[in-house]
C-alpha positions in Angstrom: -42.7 -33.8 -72.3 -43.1 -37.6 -72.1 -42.9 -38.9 -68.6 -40.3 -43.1 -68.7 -41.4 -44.8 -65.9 -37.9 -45.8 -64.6 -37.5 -49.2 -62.8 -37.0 -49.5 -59.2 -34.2 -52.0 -58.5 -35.0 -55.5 -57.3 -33.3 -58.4 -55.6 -33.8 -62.0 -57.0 -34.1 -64.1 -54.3 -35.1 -68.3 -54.5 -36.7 -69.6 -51.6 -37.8 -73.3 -50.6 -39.9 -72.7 -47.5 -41.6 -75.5 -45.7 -44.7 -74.0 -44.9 -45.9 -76.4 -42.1 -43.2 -75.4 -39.7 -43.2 -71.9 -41.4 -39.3 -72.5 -41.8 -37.0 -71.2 -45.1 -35.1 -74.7 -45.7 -33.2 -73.2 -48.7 -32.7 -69.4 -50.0 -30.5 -68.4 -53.0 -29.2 -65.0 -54.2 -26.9 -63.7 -55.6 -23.3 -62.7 -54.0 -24.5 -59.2 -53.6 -27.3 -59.8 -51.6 -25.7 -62.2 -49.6 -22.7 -59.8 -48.6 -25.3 -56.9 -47.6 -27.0 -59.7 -45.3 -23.7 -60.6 -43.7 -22.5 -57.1 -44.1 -25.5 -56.4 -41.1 -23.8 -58.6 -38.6 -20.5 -56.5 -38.7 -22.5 -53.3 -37.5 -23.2 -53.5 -33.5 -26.4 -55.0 -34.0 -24.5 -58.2 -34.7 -22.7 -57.8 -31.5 -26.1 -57.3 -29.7 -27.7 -60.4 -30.6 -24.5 -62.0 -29.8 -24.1 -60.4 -26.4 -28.1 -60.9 -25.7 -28.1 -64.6 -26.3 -29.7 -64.7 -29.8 -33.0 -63.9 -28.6 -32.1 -60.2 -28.9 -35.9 -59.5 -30.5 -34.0 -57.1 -33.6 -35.9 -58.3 -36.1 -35.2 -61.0 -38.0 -30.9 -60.7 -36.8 -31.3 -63.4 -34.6 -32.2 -65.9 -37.4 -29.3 -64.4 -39.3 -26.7 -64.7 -36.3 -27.7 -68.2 -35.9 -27.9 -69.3 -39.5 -24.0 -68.2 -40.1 -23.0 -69.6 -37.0 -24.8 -72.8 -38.0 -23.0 -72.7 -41.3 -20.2 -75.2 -42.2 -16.9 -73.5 -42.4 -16.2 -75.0 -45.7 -18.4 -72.1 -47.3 -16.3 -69.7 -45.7 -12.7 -68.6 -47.5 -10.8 -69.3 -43.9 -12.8 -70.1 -39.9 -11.4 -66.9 -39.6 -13.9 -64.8 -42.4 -16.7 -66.5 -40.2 -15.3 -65.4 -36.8 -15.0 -61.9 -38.3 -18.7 -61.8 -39.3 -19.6 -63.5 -35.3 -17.7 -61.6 -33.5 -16.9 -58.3 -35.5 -13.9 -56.1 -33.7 -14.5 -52.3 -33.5 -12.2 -50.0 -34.9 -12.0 -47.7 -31.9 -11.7 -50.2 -29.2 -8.1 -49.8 -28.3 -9.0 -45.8 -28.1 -11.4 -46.9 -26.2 -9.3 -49.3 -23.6 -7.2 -46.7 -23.4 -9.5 -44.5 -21.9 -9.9 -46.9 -18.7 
């Protein structure tokens, strides 16, 4: 029996990093990658570095947070596709206002 080495998959990511200040000036990926990324600030943790003042120490969300806040609306379908990724809205929160 012959053993194929299958591939494991791999995300092509371009970076320009300016490596004095240790800062990314420029990344580029494709749109998968990117909606994964923002996909992240729609779970509670983006909520949490919001709520915490960006300096919520969860890894490297606090960069995110900051970098789509930063970002112009003009790469955004509508201001309200980057308000939904800032400030996600749980599905259960009416249950839960009910409950009070």
């Amino acid at each position: 029996m012959s053993e194929t080495k299958s591939e494991e998959p791999t995300v092509a990511v371009k970076l320009f990093v300016d490596k004095e200040r240790c800062k990314v000036l420029f990344a580029e990926s494709g749109y998968e990658f990117v909606d994964v990324l923002f996909s992240f600030l729609t779970l509670p943790l983006g909520t949490v570095v919001r709520l915490l003042g960006k300096h919520s120490q969860v890894g490297c969300l606090d960069e995110v947070y900051k970098s789509v806040e930063d970002l112009s609306a003009d790469y955004f379908q509508t201001i309200t596709c980057k308000t939904m990724l800032l400030e996600p809205l749980n599905a259960a929160e009416d249950l839960c206002s009910d409950q009070l």
